[in-house]
N, CA, C and O of each residue as an XYZ file, in Angstrom:
644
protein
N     -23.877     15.261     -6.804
C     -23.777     14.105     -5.932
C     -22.812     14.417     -4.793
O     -21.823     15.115     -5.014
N     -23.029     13.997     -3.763
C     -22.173     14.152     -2.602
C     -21.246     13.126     -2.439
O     -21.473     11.925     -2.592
N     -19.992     13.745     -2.060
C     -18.888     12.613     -1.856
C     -18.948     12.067     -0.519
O     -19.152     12.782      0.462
N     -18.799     10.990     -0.465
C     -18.868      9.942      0.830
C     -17.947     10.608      2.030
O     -16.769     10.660      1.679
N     -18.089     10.924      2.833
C     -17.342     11.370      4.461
C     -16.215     10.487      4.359
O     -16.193      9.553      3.556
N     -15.012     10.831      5.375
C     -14.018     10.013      5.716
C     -14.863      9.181      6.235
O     -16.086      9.250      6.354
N     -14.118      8.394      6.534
C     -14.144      6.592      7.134
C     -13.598      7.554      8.757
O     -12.698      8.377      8.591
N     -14.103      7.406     10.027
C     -13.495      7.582     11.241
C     -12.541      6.520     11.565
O     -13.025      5.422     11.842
N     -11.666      6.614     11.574
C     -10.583      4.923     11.849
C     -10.532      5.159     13.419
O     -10.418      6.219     14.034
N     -10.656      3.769     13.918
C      -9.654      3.691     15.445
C      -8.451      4.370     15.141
O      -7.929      4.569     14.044
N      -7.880      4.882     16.940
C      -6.787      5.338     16.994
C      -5.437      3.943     16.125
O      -4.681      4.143     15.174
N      -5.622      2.679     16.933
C      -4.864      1.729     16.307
C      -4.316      1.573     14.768
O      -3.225      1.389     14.228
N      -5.591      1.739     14.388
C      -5.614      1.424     12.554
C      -5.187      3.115     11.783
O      -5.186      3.269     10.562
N      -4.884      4.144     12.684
C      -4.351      5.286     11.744
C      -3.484      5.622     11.082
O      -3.489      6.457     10.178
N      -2.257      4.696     11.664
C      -0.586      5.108     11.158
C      -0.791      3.828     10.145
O      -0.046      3.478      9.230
N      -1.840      3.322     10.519
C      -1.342      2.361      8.676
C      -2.598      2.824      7.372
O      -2.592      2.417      6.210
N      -3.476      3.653      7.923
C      -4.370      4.500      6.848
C      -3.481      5.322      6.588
O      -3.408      5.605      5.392
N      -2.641      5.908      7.374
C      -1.874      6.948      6.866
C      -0.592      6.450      5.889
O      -0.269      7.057      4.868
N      -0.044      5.458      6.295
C       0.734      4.410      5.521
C      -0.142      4.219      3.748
O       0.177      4.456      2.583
N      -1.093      3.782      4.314
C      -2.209      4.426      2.609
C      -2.327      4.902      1.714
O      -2.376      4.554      0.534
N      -2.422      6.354      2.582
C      -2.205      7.591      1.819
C      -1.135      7.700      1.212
O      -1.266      8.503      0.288
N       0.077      7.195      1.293
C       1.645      7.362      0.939
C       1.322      6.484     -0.063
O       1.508      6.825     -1.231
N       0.736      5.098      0.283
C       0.676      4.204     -0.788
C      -0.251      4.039     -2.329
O      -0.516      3.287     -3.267
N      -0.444      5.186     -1.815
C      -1.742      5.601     -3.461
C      -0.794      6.875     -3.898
O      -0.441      7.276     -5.008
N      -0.552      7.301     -2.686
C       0.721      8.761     -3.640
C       1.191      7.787     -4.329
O       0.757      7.936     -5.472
N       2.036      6.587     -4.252
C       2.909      6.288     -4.907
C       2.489      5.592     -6.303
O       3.063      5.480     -7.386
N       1.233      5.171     -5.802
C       0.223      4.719     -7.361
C      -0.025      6.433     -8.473
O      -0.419      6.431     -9.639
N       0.224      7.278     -7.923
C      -0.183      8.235     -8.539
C       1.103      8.975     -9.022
O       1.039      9.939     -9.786
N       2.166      8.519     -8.581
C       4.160      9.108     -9.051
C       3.827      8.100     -9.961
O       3.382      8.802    -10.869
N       3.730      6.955    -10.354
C       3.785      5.620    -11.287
C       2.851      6.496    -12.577
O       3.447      6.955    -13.551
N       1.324      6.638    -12.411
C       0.755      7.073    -13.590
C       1.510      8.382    -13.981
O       1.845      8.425    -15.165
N       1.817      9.384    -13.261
C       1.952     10.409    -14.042
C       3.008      9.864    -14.456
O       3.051      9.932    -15.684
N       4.314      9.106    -13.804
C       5.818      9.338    -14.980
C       4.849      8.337    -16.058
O       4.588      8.944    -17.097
N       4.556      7.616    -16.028
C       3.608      6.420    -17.500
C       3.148      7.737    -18.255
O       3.583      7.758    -19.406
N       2.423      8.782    -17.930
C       1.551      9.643    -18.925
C       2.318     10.516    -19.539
O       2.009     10.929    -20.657
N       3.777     11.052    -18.698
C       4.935     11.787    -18.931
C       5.301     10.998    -20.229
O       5.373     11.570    -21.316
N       5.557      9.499    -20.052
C       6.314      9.251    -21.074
C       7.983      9.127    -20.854
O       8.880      9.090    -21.697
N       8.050      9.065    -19.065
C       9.108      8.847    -18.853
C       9.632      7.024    -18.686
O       8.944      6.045    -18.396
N      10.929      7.119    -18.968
C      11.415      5.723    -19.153
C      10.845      4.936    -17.861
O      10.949      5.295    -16.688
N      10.078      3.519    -18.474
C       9.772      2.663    -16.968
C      10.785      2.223    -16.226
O      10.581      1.729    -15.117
N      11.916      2.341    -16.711
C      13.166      2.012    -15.870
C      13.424      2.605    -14.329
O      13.807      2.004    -13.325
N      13.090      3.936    -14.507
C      13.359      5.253    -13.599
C      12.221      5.186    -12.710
O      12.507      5.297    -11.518
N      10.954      5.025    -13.009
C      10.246      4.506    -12.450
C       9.795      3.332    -11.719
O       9.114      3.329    -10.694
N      10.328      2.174    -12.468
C      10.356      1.234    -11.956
C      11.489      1.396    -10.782
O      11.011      0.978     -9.727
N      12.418      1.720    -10.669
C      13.707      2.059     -9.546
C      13.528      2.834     -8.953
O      14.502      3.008     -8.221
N      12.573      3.702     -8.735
C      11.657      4.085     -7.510
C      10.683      3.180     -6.980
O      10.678      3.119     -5.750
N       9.744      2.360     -7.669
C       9.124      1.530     -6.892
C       9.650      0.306     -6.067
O       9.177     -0.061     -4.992
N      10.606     -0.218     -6.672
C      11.033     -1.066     -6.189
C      12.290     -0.496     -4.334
O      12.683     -1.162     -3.376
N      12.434      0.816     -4.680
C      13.040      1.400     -3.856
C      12.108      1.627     -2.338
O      12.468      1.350     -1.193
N      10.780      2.238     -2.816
C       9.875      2.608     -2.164
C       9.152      1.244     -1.656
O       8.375      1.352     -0.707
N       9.393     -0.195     -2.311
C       8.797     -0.964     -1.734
C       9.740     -1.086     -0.691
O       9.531     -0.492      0.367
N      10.859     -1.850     -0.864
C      12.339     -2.123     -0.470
C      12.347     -1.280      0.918
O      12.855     -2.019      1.761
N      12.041     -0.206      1.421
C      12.100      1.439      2.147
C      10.795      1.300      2.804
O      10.727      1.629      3.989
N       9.613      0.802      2.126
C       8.538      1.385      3.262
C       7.056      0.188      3.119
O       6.182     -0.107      3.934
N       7.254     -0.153      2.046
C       5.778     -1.280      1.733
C       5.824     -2.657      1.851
O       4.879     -3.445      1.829
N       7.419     -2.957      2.021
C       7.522     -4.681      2.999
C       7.429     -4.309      4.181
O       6.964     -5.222      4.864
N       7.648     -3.404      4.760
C       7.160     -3.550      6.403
C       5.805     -3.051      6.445
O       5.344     -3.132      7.583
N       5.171     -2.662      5.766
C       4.098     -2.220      5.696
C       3.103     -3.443      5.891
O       2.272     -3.781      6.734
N       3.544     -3.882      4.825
C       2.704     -5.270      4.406
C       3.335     -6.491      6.043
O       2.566     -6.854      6.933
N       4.598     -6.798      5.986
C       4.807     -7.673      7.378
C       3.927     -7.125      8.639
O       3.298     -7.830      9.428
N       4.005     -6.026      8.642
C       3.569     -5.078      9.800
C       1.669     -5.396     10.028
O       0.965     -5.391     11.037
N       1.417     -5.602      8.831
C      -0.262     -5.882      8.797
C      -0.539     -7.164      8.816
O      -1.637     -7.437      9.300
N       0.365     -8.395      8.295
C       0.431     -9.698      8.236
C       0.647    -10.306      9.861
O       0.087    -11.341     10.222
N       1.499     -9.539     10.724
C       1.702     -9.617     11.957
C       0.601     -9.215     12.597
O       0.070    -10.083     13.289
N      -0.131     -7.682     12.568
C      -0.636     -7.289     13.767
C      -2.236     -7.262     13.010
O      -3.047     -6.722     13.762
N      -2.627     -7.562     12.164
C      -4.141     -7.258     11.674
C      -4.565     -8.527     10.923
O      -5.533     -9.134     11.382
N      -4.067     -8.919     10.021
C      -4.728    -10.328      9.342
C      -4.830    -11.783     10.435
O      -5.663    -12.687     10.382
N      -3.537    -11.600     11.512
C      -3.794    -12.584     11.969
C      -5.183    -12.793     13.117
O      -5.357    -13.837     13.745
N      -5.769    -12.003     13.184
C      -6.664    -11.063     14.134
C      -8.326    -12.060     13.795
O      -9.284    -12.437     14.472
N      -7.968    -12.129     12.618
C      -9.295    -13.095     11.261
C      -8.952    -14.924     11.472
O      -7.763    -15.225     11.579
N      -9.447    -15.460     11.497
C      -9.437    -17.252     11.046
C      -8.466    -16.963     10.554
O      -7.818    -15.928     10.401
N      -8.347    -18.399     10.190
C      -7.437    -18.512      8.917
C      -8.038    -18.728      7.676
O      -7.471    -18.610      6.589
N      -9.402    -19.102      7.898
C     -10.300    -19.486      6.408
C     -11.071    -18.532      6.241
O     -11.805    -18.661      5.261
N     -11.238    -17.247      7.058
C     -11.814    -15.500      6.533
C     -11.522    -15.563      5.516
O     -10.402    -15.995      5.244
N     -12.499    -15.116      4.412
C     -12.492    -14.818      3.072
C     -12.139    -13.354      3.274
O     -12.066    -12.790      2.183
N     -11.870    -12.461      4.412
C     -11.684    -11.130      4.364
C      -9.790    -11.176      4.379
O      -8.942    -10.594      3.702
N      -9.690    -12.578      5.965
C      -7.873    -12.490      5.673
C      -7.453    -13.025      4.453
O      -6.427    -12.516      4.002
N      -7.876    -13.753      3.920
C      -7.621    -14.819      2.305
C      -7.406    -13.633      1.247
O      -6.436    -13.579      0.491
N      -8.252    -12.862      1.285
C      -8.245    -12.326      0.185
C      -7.149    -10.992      0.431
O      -6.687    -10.396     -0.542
N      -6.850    -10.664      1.638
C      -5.691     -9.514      1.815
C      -4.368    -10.333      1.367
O      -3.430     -9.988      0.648
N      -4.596    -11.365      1.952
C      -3.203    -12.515      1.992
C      -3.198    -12.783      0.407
O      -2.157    -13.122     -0.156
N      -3.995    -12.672     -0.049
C      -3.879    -13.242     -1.571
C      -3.640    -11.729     -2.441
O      -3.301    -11.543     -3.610
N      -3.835    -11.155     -1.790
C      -2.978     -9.569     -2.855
C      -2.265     -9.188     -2.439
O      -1.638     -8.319     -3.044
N      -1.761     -9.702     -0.720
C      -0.094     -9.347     -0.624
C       0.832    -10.215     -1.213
O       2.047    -10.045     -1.107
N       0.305    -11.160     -1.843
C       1.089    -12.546     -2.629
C       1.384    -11.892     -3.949
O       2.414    -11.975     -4.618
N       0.197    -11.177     -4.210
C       0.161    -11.053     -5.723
C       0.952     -9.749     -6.088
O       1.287     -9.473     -7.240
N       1.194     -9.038     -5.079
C       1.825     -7.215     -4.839
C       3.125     -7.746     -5.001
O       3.995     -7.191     -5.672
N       3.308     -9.088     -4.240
C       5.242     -9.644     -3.856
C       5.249     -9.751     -5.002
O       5.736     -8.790     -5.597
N       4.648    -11.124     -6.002
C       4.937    -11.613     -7.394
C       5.636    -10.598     -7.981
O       6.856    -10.670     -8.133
N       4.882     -9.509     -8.380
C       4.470     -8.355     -9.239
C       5.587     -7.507     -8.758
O       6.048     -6.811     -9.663
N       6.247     -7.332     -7.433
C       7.649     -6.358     -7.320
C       8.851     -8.036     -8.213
O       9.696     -7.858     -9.090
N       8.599     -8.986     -7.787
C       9.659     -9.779     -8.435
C       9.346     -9.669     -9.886
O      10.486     -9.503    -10.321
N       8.820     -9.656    -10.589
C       8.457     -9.189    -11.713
C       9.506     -7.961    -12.082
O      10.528     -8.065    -12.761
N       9.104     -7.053    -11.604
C       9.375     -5.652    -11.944
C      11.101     -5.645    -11.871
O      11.793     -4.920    -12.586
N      11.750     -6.809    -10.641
C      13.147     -6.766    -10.272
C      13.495     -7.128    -11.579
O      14.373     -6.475    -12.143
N      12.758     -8.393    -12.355
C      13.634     -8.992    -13.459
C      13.210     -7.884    -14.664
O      14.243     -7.216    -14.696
N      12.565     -7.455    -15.389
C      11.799     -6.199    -16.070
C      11.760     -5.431    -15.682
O      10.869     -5.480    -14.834
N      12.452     -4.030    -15.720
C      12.259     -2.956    -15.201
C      12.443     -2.308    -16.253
O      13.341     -1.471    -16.165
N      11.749     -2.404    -17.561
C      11.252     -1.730    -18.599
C      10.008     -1.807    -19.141
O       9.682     -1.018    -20.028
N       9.102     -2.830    -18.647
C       7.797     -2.527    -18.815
C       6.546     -2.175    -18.167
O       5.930     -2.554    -17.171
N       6.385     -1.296    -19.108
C       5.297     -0.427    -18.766
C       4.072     -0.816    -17.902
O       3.545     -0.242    -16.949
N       3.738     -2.180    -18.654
C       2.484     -3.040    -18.638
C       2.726     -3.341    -16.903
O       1.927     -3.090    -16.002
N       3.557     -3.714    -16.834
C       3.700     -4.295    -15.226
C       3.707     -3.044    -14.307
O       3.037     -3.071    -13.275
N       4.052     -2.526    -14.464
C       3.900     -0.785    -13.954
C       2.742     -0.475    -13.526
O       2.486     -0.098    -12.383
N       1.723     -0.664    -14.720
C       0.518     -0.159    -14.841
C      -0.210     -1.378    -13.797
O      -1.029     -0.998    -12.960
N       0.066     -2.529    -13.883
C      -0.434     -3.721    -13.092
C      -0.315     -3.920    -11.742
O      -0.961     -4.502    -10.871
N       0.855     -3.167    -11.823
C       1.467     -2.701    -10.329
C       0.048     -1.923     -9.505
O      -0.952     -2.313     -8.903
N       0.730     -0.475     -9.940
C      -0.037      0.433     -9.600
C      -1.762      0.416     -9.191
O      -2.435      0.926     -8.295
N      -2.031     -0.423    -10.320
C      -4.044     -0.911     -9.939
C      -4.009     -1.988     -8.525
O      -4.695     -1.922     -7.505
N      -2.869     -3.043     -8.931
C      -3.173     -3.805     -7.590
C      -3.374     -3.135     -6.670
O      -4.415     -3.086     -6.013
N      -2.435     -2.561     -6.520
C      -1.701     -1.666     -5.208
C      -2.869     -0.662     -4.224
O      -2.950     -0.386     -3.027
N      -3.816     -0.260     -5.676
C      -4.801      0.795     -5.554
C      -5.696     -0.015     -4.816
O      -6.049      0.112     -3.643
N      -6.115     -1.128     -5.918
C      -7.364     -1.851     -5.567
C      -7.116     -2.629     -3.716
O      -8.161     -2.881     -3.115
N      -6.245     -2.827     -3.249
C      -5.564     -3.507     -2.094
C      -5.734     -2.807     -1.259
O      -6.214     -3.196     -0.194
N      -5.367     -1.459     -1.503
C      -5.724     -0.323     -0.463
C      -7.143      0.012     -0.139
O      -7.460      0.101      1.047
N      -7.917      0.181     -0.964
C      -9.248      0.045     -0.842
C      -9.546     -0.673     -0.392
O     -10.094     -0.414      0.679
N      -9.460     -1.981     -0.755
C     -10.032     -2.895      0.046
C      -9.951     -2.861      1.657
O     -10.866     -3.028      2.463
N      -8.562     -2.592      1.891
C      -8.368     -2.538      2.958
C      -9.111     -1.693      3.720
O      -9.591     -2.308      4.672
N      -9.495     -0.215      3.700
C      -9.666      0.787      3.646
C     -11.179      0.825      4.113
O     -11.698      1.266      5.139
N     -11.793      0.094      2.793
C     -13.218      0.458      2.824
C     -13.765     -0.671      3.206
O     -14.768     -0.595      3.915
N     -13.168     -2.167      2.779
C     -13.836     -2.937      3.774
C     -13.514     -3.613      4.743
O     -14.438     -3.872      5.513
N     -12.294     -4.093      5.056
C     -10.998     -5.186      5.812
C     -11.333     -4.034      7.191
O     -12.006     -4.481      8.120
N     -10.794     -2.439      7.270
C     -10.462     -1.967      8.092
C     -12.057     -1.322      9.039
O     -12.139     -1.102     10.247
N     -13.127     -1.161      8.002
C     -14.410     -0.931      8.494
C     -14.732     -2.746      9.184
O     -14.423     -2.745     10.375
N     -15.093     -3.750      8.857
C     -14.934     -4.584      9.232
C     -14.871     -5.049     10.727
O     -15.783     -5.479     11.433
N     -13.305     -4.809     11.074
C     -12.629     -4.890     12.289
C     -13.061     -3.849     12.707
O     -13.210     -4.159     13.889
N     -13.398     -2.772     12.627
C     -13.904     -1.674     13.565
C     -15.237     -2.188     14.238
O     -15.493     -2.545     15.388
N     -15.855     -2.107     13.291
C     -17.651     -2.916     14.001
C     -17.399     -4.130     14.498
O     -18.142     -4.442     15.429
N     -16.340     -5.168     14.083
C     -16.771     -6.632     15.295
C     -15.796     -7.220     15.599
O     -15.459     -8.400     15.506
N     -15.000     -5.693     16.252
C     -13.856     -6.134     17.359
C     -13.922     -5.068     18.402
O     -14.097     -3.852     18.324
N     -13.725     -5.900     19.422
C     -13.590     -4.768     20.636
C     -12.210     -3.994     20.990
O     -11.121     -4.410     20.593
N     -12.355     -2.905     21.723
C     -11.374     -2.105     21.506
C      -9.852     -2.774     22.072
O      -8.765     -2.411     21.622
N     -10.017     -3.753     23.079
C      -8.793     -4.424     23.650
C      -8.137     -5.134     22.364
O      -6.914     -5.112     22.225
N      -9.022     -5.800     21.373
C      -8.437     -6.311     20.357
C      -7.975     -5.484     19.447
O      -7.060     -5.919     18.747
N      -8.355     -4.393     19.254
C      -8.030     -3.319     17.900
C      -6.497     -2.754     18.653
O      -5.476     -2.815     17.967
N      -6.427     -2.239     20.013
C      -5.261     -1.766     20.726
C      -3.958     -2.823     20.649
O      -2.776     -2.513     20.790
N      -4.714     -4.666     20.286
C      -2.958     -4.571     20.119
C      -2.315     -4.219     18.902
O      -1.092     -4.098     18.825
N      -2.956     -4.081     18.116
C      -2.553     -3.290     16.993
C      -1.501     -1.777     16.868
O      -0.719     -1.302     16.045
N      -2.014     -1.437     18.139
C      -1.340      0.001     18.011
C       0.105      0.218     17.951
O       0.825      1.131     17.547
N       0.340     -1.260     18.643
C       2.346     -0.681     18.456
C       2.607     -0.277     17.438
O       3.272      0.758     17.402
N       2.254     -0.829     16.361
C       2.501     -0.121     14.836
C       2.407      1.545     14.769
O       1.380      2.136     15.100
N       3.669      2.260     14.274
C       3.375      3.369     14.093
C       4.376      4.189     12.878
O       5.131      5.158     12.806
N       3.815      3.082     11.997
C       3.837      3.483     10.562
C       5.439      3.726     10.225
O       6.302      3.493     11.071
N       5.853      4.384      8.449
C       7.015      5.058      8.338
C       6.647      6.262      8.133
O       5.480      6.629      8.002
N       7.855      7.110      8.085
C       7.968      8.585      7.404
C       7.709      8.466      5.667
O       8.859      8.576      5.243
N       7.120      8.358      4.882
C       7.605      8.086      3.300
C       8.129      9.673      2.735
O       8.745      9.751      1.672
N       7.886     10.639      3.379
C       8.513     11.713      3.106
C       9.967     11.527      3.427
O      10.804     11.868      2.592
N      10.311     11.034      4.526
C      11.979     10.951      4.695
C      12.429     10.085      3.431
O      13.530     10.411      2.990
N      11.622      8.782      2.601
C      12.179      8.337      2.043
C      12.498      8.927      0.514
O      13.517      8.659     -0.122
N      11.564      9.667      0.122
C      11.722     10.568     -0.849
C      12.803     11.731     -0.827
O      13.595     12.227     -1.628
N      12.348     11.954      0.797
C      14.372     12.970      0.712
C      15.139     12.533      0.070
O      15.676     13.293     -0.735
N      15.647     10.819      0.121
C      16.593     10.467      0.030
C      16.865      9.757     -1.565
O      17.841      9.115     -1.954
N      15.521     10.170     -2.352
C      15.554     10.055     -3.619
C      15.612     11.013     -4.553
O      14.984     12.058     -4.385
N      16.378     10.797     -5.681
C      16.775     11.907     -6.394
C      16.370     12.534     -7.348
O      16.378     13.724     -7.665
N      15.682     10.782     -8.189
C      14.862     11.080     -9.300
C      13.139     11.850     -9.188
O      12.401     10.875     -9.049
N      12.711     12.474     -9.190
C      11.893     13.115     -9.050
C      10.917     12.620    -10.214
O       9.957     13.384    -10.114
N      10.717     11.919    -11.051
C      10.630     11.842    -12.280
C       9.041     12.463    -12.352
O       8.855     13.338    -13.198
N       7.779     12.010    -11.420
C       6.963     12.681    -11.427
C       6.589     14.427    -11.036
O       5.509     14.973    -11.258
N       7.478     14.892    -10.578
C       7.346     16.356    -10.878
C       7.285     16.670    -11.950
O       7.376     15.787    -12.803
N       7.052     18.478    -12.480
C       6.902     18.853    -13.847
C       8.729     19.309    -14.104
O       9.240     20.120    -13.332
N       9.232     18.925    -14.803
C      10.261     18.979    -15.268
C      10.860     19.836    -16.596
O      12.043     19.730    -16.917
């Protein structure tokens, strides 16, 4: 079977696909320390770090320059708006629990499934039935580094150790 081609993104919508990509790395540091068997604590204090560092502006940054772009009664903005609600819950969660696993794991799927969405249908979407003056004001956005933010972290916990 053949795997599906990239998605071509507007120039506008790249630094937050690329924002993406960081944000499924980070769904994928979560499963391996879970499969490691490392404490959810350590893990959890990276996510909450990495939200804290790069995925609230991520998320403000798209709430500002892309959802508002939709109605307000789009079942396409409703439903982004309703899993950036549910992504917030779920880090307050994790602030008061930062030993279970389960929320970890709940984390991580939202997070996945959100991106996709975004990805494959929210961001295809706005490509086909918006014109390019509308997709450009988007562009001020130009993403974070999430590599700088990992410099500045110590625990590594998903490497092989």
């Amino acid at each position: 079977m053949k795997s599906p081609s990239p998605i071509k993104r507007h120039q506008a919508l790249v630094s937050f696909s690329r924002d993406h990509h960081f944000g499924l790395l980070l769904v994928w540091k979560i499963r391996q320390g879970l499969e490691k068997a490392i404490r959810p604590e350590r893990i959890t204090n990276y996510v909450l770090y990495a939200f804290d560092n790069d995925l609230r502006h991520h998320f403000s940054e798209e709430e500002r320059l892309i959802f508002c772009k939709l109605p307000p009664a789009d079942p396409l903005r409703l439903q982004a708006e309703n899993e950036h609600a549910a992504i917030y819950k779920l880090v307050e969660k994790l602030r008061s629990d930062k030993t279970n696993d389960e929320l970890l794991t709940e984390f991580a799927q939202s997070l996945q499934d959100h991106i996709r969405f975004e990805e494959r249908i929210l961001f295809t979407y706005m490509q086909e039935n918006f014109g390019p003056a509308d997709l450009e004001t988007i562009a001020p956005y130009d993403g974070t580094e999430p590599g700088d933010i990992d410099a500045r972290w110590e625990d590594l916990f998903w490497e092989n150790k």
